[in-house]
ROKOL-945826 format. One record per atom (N, C-alpha, C): residue number from 1; x, y, z; residue in three letters; atom name. Coordinates in nm, 4 decimals. Layout:
- seq, u, v, w, type, atom
- NUM, X, Y, Z, ala, CA;
...
***
This chain:
- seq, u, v, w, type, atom
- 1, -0.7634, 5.2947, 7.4688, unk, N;
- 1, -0.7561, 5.4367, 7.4968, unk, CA;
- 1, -0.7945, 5.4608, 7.6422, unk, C;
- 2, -0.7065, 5.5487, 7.6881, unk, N;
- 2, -0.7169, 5.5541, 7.8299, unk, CA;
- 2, -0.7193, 5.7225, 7.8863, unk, C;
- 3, -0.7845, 5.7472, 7.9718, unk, N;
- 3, -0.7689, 5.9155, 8.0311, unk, CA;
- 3, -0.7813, 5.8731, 8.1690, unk, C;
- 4, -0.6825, 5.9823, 8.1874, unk, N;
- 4, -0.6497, 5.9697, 8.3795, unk, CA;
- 4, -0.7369, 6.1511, 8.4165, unk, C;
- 5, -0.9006, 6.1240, 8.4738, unk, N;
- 5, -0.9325, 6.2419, 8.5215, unk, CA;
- 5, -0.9564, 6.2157, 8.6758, unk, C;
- 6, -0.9549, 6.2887, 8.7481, unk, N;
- 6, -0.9864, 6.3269, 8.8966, unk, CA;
- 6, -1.0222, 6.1999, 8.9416, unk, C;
- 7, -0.8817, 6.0905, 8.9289, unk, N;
- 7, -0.9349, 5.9714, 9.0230, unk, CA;
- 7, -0.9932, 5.8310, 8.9301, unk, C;
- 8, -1.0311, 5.8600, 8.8252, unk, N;
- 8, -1.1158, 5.7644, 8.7167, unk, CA;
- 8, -1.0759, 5.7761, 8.6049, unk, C;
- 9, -1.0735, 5.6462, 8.5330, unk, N;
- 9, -1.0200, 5.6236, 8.4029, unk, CA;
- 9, -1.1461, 5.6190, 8.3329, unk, C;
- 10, -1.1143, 5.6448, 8.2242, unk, N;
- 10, -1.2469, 5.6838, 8.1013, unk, CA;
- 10, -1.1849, 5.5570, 7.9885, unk, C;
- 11, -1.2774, 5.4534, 7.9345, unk, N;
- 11, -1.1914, 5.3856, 7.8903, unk, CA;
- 11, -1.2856, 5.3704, 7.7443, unk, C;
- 12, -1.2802, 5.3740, 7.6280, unk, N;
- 12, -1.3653, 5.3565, 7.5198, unk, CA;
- 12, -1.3564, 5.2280, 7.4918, unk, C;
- 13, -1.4214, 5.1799, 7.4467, unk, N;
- 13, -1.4592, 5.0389, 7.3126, unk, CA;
- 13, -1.4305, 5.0050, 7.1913, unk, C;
- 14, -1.3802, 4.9977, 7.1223, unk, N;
- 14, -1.4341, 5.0409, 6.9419, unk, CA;
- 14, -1.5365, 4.9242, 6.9302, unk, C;
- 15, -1.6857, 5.0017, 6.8704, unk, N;
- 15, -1.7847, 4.8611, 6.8482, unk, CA;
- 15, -1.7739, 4.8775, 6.6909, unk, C;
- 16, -1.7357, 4.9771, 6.6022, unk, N;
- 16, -1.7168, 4.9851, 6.4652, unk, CA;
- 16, -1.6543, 5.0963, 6.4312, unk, C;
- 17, -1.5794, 5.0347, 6.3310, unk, N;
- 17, -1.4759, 5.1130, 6.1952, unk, CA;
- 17, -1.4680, 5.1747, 6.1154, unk, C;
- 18, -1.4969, 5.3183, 6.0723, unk, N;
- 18, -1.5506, 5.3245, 5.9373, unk, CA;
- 18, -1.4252, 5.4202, 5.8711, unk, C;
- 19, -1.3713, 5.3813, 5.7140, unk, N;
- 19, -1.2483, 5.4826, 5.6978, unk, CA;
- 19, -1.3160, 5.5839, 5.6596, unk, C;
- 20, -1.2665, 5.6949, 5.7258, unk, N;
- 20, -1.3120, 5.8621, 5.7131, unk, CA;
- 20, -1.2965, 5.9182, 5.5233, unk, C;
- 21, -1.2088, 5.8143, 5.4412, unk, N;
- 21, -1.2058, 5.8857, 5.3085, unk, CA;
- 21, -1.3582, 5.8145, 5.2006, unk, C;
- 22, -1.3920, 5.7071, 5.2935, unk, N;
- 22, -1.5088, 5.5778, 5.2488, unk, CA;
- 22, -1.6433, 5.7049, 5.1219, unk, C;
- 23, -1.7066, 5.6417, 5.0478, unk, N;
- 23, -1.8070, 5.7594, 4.9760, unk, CA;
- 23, -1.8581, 5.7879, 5.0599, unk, C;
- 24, -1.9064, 5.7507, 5.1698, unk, N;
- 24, -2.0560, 5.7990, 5.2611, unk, CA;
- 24, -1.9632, 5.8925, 5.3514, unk, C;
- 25, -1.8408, 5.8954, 5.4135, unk, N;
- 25, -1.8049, 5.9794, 5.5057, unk, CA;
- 25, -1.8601, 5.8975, 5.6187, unk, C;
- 26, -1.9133, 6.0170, 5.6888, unk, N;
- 26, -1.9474, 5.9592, 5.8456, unk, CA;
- 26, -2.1069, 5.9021, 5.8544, unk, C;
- 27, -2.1668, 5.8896, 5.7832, unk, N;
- 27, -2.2972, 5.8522, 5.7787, unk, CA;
- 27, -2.3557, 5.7062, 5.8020, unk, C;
- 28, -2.2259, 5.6169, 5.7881, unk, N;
- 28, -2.2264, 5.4366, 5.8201, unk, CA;
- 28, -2.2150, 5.4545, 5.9604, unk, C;
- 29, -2.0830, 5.5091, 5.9875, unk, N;
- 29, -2.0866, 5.5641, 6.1328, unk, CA;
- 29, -2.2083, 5.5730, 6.2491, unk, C;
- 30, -2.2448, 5.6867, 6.2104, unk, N;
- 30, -2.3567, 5.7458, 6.2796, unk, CA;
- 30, -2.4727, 5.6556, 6.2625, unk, C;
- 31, -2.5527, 5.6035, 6.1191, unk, N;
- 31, -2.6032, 5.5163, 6.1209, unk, CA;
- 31, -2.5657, 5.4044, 6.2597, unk, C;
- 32, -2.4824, 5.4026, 6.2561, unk, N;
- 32, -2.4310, 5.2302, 6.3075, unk, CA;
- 32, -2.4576, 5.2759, 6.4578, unk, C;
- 33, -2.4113, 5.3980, 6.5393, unk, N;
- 33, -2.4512, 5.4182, 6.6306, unk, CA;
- 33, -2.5785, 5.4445, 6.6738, unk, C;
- 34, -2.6572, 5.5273, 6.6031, unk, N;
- 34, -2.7739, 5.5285, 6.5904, unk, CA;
- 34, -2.8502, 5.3844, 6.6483, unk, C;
- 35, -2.7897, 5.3086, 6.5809, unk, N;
- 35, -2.8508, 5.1804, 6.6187, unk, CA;
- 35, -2.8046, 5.0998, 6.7078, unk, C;
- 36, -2.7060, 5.1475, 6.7767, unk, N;
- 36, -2.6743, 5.1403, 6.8798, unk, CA;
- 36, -2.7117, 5.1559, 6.9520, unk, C;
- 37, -2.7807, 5.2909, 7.0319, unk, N;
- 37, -2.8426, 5.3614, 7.1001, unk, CA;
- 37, -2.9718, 5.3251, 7.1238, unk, C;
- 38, -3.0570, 5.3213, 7.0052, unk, N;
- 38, -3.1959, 5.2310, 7.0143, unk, CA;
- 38, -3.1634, 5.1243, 7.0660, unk, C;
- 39, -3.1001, 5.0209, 7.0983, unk, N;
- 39, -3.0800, 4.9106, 7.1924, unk, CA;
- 39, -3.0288, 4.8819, 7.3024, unk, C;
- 40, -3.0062, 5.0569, 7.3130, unk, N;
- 40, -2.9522, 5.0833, 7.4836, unk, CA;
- 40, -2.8188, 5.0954, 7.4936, unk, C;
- 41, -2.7244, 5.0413, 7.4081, unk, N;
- 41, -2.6041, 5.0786, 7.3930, unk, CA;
- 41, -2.5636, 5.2711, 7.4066, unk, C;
- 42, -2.5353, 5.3422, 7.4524, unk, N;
- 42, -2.4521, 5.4731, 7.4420, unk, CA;
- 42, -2.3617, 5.4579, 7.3597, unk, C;
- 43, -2.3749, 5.4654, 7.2467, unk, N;
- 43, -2.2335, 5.4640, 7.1500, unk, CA;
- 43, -2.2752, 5.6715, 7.0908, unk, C;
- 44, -2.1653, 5.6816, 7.0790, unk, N;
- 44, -2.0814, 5.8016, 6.9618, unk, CA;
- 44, -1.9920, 5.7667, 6.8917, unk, C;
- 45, -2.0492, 5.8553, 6.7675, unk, N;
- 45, -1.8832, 5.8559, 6.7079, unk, CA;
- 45, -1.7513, 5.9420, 6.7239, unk, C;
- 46, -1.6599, 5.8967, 6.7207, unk, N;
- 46, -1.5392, 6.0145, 6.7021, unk, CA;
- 46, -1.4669, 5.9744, 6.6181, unk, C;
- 47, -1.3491, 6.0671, 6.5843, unk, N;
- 47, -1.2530, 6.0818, 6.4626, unk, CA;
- 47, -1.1205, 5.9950, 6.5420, unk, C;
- 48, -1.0987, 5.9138, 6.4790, unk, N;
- 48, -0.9490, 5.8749, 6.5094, unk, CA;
- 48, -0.8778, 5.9186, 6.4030, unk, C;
- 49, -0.7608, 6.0524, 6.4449, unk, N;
- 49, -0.7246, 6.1205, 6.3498, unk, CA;
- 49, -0.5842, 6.0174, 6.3144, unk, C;
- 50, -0.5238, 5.9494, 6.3977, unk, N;
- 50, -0.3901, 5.9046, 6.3517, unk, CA;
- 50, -0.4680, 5.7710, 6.2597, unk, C;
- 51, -0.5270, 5.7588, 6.2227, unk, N;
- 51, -0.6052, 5.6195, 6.1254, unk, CA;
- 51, -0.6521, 5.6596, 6.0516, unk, C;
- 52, -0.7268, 5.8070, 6.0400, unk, N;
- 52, -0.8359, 5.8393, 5.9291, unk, CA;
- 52, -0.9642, 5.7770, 5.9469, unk, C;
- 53, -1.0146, 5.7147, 6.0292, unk, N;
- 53, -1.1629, 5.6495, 6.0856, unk, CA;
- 53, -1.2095, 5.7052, 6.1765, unk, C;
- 54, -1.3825, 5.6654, 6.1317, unk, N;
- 54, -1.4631, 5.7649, 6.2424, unk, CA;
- 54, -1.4635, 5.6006, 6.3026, unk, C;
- 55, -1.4044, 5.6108, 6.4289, unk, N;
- 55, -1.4968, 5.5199, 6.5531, unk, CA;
- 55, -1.5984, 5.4989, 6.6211, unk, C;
- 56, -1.6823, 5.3900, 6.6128, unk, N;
- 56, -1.8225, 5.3860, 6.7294, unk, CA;
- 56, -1.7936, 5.3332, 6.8436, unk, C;
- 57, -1.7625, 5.4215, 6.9038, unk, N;
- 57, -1.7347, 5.3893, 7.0525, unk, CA;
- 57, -1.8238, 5.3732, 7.2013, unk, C;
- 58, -1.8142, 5.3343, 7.2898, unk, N;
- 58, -1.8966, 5.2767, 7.4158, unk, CA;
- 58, -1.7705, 5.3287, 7.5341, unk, C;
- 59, -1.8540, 5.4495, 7.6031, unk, N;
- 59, -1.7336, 5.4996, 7.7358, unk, CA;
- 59, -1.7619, 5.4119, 7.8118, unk, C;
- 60, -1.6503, 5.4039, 7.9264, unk, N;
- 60, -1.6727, 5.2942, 7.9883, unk, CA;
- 60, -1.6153, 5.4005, 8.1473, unk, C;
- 61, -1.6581, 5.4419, 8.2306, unk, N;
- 61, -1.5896, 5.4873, 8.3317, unk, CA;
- 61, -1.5527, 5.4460, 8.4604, unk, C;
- 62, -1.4704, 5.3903, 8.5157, unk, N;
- 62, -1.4046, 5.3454, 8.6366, unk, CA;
- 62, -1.3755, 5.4010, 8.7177, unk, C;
- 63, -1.3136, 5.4161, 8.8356, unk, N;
- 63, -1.2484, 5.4177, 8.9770, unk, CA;
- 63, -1.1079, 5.3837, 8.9928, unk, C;
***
């Protein structure tokens, strides 16, 4: 995944998968980032709507 803003590409990661219909919903997700974050990682989740999965993603921004 790629975005072209003012000069810099924004580039995400996927560090985990979770299907959005799963029993827990988004809560493995967030969990998973959660624990991400405590180890210094910046992860969020977002919706990948054309898959039905919440993604744990890592921005990555360039030049």
């Amino acid at each position: 995944m790629a975005a072209h803003a003012a000069g810099s590409y924004v580039r995400r990661r996927i560090l985990h998968r979770v299907p959005a219909g799963g029993p827990r919903g988004s809560w493995s997700a967030e969990e998973f980032a959660r624990d991400q974050r405590e180890a210094g990682v910046p992860a969020e989740v977002v919706m990948d709507l054309a898959s039905d999965d919440f993604l744990v993603v890592v921005r990555a921004v360039s030049s």
